[in-house]
Every structure is written in structure tokens, then in C-alpha cells.
N, C-alpha and C positions, 0 to 999 in steps of 0.2 A: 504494500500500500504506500503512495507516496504521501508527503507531507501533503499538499492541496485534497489530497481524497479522504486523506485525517481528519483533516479542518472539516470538510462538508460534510462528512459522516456526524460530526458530532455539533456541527449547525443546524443538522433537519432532525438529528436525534433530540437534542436540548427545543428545539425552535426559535433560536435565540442567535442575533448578532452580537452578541454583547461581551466585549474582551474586556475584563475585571482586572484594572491594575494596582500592583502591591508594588506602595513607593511608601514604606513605615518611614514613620518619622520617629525615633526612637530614639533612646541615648544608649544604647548598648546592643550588643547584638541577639542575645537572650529574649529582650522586647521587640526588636524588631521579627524575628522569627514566632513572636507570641502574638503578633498584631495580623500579620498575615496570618498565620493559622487560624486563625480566630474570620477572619474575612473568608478563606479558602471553604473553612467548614458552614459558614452563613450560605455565601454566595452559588455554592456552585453547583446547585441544580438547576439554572438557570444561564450558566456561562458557556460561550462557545471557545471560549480561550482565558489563559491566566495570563498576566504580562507582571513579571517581578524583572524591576528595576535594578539591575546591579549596582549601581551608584550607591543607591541607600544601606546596603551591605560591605561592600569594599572597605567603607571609611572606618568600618571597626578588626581592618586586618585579616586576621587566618578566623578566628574566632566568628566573623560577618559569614565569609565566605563558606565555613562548615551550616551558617545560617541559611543561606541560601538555598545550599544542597537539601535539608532539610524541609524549607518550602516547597521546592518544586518538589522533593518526595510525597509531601501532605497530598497534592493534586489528584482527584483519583485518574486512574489510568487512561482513561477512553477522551479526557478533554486534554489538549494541546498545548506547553506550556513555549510561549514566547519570550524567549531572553532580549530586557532590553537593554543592551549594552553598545549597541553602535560599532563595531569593530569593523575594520579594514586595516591591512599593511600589505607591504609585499609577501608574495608567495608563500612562502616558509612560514612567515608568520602569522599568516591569517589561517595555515593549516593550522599550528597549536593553537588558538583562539578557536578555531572549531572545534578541537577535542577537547578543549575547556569545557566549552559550552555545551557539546552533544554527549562525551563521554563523560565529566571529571560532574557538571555539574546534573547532567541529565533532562536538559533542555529538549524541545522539538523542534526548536526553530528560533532563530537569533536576528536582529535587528543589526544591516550592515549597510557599513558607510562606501559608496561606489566612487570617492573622489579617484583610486587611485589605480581603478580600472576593472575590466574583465578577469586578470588572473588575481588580484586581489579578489574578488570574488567569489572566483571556482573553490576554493575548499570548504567554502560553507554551502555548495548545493551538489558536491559529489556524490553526496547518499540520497535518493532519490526519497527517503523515507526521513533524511532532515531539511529544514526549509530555511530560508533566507527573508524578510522584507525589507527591499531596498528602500534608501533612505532618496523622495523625490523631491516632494514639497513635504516641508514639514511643518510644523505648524506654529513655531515661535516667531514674537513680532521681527524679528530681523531676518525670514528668512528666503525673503526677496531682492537682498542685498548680493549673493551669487546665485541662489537658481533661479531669479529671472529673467538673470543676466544676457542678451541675446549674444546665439552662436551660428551663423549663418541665417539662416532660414527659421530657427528653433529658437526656444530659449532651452536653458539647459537644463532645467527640469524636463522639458519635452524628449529630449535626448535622453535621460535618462531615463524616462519611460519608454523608449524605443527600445534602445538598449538593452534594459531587463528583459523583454517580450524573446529578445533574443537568447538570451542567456537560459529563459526556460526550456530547454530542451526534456526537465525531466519531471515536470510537473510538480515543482515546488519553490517559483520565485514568487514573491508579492512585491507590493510598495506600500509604502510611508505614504499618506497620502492626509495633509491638516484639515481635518473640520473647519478653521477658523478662515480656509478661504473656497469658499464652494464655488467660485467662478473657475479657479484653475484645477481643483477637484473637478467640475464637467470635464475641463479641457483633458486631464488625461484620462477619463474615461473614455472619451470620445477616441484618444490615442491607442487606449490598451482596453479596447472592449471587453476581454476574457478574463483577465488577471482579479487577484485579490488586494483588497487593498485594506490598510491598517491606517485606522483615521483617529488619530488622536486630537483633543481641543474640545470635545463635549465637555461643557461643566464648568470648571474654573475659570479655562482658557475662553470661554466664550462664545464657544463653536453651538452653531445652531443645528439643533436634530433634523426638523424636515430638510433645511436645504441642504444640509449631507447625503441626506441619504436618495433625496431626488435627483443629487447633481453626480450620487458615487454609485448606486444600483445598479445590477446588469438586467436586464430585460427578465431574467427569468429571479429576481427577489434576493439575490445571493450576490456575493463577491466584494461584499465590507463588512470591514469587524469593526464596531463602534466602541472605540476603549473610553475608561470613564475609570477614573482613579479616585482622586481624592472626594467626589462628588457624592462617592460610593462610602468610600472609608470614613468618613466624616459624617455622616447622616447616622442619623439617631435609630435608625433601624435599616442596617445596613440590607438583608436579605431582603425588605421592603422594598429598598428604595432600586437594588437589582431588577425584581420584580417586574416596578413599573418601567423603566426604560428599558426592558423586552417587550411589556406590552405597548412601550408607546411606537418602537423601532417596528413592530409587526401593524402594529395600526397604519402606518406611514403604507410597510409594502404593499399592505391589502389594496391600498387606494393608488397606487403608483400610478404616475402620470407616464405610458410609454412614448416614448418619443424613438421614432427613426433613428438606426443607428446610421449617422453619416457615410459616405460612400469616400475612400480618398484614394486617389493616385499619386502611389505608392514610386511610381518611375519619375512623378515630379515633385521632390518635395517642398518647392514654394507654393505649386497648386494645391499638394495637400495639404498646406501651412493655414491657407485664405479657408479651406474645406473645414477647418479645425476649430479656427474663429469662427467662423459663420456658426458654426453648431452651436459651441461654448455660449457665445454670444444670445441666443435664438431661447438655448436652454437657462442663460441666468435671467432673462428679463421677466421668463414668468414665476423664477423662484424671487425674484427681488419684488416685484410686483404684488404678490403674495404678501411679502415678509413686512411692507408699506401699510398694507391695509391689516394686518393682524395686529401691528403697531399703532394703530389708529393715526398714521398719519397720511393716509386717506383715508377721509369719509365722506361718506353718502348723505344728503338729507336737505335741508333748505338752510343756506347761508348767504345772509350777507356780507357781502368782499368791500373793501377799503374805498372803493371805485362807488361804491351806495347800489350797485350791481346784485340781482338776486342770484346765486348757484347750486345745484343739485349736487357739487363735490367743492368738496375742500380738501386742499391739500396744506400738513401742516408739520413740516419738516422741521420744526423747532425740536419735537417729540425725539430726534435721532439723538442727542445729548444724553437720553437714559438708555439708549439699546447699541450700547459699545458696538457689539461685533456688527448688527445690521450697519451704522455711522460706516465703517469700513467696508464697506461689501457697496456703498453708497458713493464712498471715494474711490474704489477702484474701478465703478461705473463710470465715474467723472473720466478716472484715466485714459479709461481705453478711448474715449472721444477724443481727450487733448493730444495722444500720442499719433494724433493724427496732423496736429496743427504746427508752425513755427510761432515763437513767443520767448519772452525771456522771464518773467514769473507771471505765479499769479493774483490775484487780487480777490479780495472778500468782501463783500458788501455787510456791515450789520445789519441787523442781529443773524438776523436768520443761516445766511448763509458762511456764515466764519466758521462753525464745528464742520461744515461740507467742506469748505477751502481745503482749510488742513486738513483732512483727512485723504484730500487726492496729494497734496501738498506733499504729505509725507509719502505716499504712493507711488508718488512721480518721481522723486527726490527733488523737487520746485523749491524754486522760493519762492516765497510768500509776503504781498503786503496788505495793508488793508487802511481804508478811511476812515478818521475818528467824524463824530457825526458832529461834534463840537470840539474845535481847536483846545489845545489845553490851555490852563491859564498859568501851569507850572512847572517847572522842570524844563524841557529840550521845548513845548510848547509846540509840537507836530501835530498836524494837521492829517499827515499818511504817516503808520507806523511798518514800521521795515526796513531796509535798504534797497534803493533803486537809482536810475540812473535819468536823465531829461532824454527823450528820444526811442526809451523803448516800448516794444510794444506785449500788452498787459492782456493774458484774459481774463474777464471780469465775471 
């Protein structure tokens, strides 16, 4: 049985997308192996995977590490334990890091970093019965600073979802793939329609349920494991609160919006580059559209507009300052427009539109300025706050 046939065996056995992560927050490693157990034995009639965190173990030594072993022993047998450690090196040593992990610690499957190529990789998918999830987009706020770096035609998260597809020759690659940006979650579904993907960001990180799993599902309800860490360990009934985010993950499938899987041409890949956007694009307008009006900043009803104007919508984008991760899913929408355009920063009008500014602002990597609506009467006494130059030219 290979690793991916693991995985779905005990996705359709449990009914559950849901990867349960052990990141103890312990001062020794005695508790941190008591804190996990303690979650292992709540959670896991409902888990389609475990994901213990090496970090949180390492920092107390040989003594963390015998911790560890220990946790993924607690697992019972038929559910999947995912090491997440990140590892990559050259050859030789990305083989002892997989015997770390498959043999010493008894993992199924390890979380690996692709910076340093295909044979950094090969020793963690040589057993066709242990798995790999490459690392593409992932999901901390800085991590569009190199994978969305463009590489010809791609950016390089896209290559590296090519890449992997490649690499699976034996049915046991995945990818990393952040909750907290469902626009480039489409994109490389729409890349790697078959593959699994490990979408970390629900909960703390800010990552939103539906549009994960609308923008990461494969047509037939399968191929993302929705991890949920602290969101889990922290909740006052933890088996509870498992529970519902299985039932809320299967509520989503049941109702799955299918969309066309894109068609791309593969012989040209700038053609199939525009084929990628277009989807992406096609697929986040109606999960962002969505995600506006559950935020109630559209609504329906009878308003009067500033203009003395009667209107049957309103639209009231102020409301994005309390729903973080939508504000960003907002400014990346802004982006894809402006990366269309020549300009030298951009401009924010108050009130309303300063949390939108910044939010493409930082998206973009822009600068940013903006019009005070009354000149100050103190200090520098500006009128536009930011730096800018006479002559250039501004989107507002």
C-alpha cells in the first residue's frame, strides 16, 4: 500500500479531513509527550492524520526526542502520522533524515523542504509506502516574499507544484499548500488537479474553512487534509471541538461548488500560464464574493447613499478591519488588477479605503501614501502622509 492509499483508506474510513496537530507547548518533555497523548486519545476517532511538530520536542534534547517516539507510538495504527519537521539537504543527508523520521522515529510521512532540488528529495519518497508533503505555498505572512517570486512564465511556487507532480512517480508526494491564501490554493489546484494537499492556517493563522476547501477540493471531495492545531488543543473540549470541524469540512463537501477542471497546454507554458489565471481568477471571485456578503459587507435591503440616492445594496467595506484574513484575500484582489498597471505607489483615500490600501500595499510590496483630510496643525504639519516625489504617477 502506498502512502496516498494510506491516507484515503483512512479519510473514507474516519470520514474526516481533518489532520490534528501536536505543537505542546510544555516546559519539559515529560508534559509535552502528556499533552499530546492526552489530545491523541481525545481526538482521534475523528482524525485522518496526526501532525506532531518536531520543533516542540527537539528543544528538550534526547529526552524531547524519546518524546516524540513515544507520541507517534500512542497513534493507533491505521491513521497516518505526518512528521512536521521540514527537512531537505543534499543526498546523503536527506537519506539519514528519512531514516530519522520513517525508521528511528516511526513517522509515515515527513514534511520536506524542495529548495535544494529533486535528489534532495528522493530519499524521502523511495518507499513507496512513506510519503513526502512538499513544502509550496505555505502559509506564514512572509511567504510571498520567495515563492511568489516570478520564474519565467511561473512563479515559483507554481514550479514547484509542477515539479512535485513529477516527482510522484510512486504515489506518495503531497504539498504544503496555506489556508490563509485561497486565491493561490485555487491556483495550484488548478496546477496539480490529482495530488494531496496539507493546508495548514485554519484557526489561529486565520485561514478560512469554506474558501479552502472550495478553492483546494478535487472534484470527487478528497485530496486536502485540513490541519488545525492549537485551535484544537486549546479548546475546552478538545474531542468536541474535532468533532465539529469534521462536520463542518463535510458540510462544505456535501454542497461543493464543481467547477470545470481547466484544460492547459502543456507544450506552451505561457499559454498555460494565462489558462491558470483565468481559472484561479474565475474560481476566487465567487469564493471572495461569498466571503463579502457573509461578512455583511454586502447587503441587500433599502438604503440611502450619501448622494440622498435610494439603493437595494450596500456595500460597506469598512467591516474588513475585523475579518483579518478576508482584508487580505481583499488586497490580493486589488493586486492582481494593479500588476497589470505602470505606477510608482499607491494612494489611500480615508477612511474607508486605507485598511484596502495597505493590504495590496503590502501584497504588492508598494509604497504607500495617503491624504490627511485636514492638514495638521502640529509637528511636520503634512497634508499627504508618506514619501513621494512631484511628477509621479499615483493609483488612487
Amino acid at each position: 500500500m502506498t502512502f496516498i492509499e494510506r491516507l484515503e483508506a483512512r479519510v473514507r474510513a474516519a470520514d474526516s479531513l481533518v489532520c490534528i496537530g501536536l505543537d505542546p507547548r510544555a516546559a519539559n518533555a515529560a508534559a509535552a509527550r502528556e499533552q499530546c497523548w492526552r489530545l491523541i486519545d481525545a481526538t482521534h476517532e475523528c482524525a485522518a492524520a496526526f501532525k506532531p511538530n518536531s520543533a516542540f520536542f527537539e528543544i528538550f534534547g534526547a529526552a524531547g526526542i524519546e518524546a516524540l517516539r513515544a507520541v507517534i507510538a500512542r497513534v493507533p495504527q491505521d491513521i497516518p502520522v505526518i512528521l512536521d519537521a521540514k527537512r531537505g539537504d543534499i543526498a546523503d543527508t536527506s537519506a539519514a533524515y528519512a531514516r530519522a523520521a520513517f525508521e528511528t522515529l516511526g513517522a509515515h510521512a515527513l514534511t520536506v523542504n524542495p529548495y535544494l532540488g529533486g535528489d534532495g528529495v528522493a530519499p524521502f519518497i523511495a518507499d513507496a509506502a512513506r510519503g513526502a508533503f512538499v513544502l509550496c505555498k505555505t502559509s506564514n505572512a512572509g511567504a510571498a516574499e520567495f515563492q511568489a517570486l516570478t520564474c519565467g512564465a511561473r512563479a515559483l511556487y507554481e514550479m514547484v507544484a509542477e515539479r512535485a507532480q513529477m516527482w510522484n512517480t510512486k504515489n506518495n508526494v503531497g504539498l504544503v499548500v496555506g489556508a490563509t491564501d485561497p486565491a493561490r490554493l485555487a491556483r495550484v489546484r488548478a496546477l496539480a488537479p490529482d495530488m494531496w494537499f496539507l493546508a495548514p492556517g485554519i484557526g489561529a493563522q486565520g485561514g478560512d474553512l469554506q474558501a479552502t476547501l472550495r478553492a483546494g477540493l478535487r472534484d470527487d471531495g478528497m485530496g486536502l487534509l485540513v490541519n488545525a492545531s492549537r485551535s484544537i488543543a486549546s479548546a475546552e473540549n478538545p474531542r468536541a471541538a474535532a468533532q465539529q470541524l469534521r462536520a463542518a469540512c463535510n458540510e462544505i463537501r456535501k454542497t461543493q461548488i464543481k467547477i470545470p477542471k481547466p484544460q492547459f497546454n502543456l507544450a506552451n507554458p505561457a499559454r498555460a500560464n494565462l489558462d491558470a489565471q483565468k481559472a484561479e481568477i474565475e474560481i476566487d471571485e465567487r469564493q471572495l464574493a461569498s466571503a463579502l456578503l457573509e461578512a455583511r459587507c454586502i447587503r441587500f435591503g433599502e438604503f440611502t447613499l450619501k448622494s440622498g440616492q435610494q439603493s437595494p445594496i450596500y456595500l460597506d467595506l469598512r467591516r474588513l478591519v475585523s475579518y483579518p484574513a478576508l482584508l487580505k484575500r481583499v488586497g490580493q484582489a486589488y493586486a492582481n488588477i494593479l500588476r497589470g498597471l505602470e505606477y510608482d505607489r499607491l494612494a489611500g483615500i480615508p477612511y474607508a479605503a486605507l485598511p484596502i490600501a495597505t493590504a495590496a500595499a503590502l501584497e504588492l510590496n508598494a509604497p504607500l501614501i495617503y491624504p490627511r483630510r485636514e492638514a495638521k496643525t502640529y509637528g511636520t504639519r503634512a497634508a499627504i502622509e508618506g514619501e513621494y516625489n512631484a511628477g509621479e504617477t499615483v493609483v488612487v
